[in-house]
N, C-alpha and C positions, 0 to 999 in steps of 0.2 A: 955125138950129133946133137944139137940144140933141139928142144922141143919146135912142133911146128907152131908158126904164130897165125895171123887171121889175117896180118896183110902181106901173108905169101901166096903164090900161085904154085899149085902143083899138078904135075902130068903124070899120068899112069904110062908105066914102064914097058917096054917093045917088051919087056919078058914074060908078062903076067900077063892074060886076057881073061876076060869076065862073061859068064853066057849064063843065061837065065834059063833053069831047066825045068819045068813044069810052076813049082811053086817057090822054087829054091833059088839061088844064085850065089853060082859058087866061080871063084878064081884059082886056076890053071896056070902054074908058070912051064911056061917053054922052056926055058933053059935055068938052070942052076948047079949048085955045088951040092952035090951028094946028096944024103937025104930030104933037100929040101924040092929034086926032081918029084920024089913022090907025095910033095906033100898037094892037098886041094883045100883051099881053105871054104869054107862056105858062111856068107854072110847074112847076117839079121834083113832086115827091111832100111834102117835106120843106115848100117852100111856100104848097102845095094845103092841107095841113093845117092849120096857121097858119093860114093864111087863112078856113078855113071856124071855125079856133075864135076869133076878132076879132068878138064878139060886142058888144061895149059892157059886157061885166059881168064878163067874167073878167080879172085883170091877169095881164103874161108869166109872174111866179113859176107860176099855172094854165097857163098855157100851156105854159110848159118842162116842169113835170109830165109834161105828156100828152105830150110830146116825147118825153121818155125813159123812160115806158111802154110808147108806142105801136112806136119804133124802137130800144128797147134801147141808146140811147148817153149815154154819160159826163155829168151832167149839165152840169158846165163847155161842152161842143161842141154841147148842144143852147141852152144859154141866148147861145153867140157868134153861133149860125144865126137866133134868134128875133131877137136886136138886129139883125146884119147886113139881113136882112130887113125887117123895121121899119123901118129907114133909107132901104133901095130902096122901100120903098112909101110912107114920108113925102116922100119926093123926087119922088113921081110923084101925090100928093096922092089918093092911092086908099085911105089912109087918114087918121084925125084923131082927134086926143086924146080921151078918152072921160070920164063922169065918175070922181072918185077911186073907188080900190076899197073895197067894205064890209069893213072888216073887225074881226072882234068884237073889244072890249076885255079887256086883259091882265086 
């Protein structure tokens, strides 16, 4: 699978759901193969956010935005956190391609 790029969009998976538990926020897949029923992953702050902005509509370039808005850092280190990321969750299929992003003509 091709690394994720920044003018894709992606949607969070009907298998995986994400709930925020006191201080924590961790992901829960519903269904899977074998041991990965048991697995819960639990996510930093960094990919708490990302996560809840994986909406289907907005691509990473929207994303990194809010990245370094939201945490004030360099945008080069917030767009390596968003692909890094993307990758750990295309690998664990708790996410998937979304359609192309709209975007207005030049």
């Amino acid at each position: 699978m091709s690394e994720p790029r920044l003018d894709e969009v992606f949607v969070r998976s009907d298998r995986i759901v994400g709930r925020r538990i006191a201080d924590e926020y961790i992901l829960v897949p519903l269904v899977g193969r074998g041991a990965e029923l048991d697995s819960i992953y639990n996510l930093n702050r960094v990919g708490a956010f990302i996560w809840e902005k994986l909406d289907g509509a907005s691509d990473g370039e929207a994303v990194v935005a809010a990245l370094v808005a939201h945490f004030e850092v360099p945008r080069e280190r917030a767009a390596d956190d968003y692909r890094t990321f993307l990758a750990q969750l295309l690998s664990i299929d708790a996410v998937r391609r979304g359609p192309a992003a709209h975007r207005p003509a030049p």
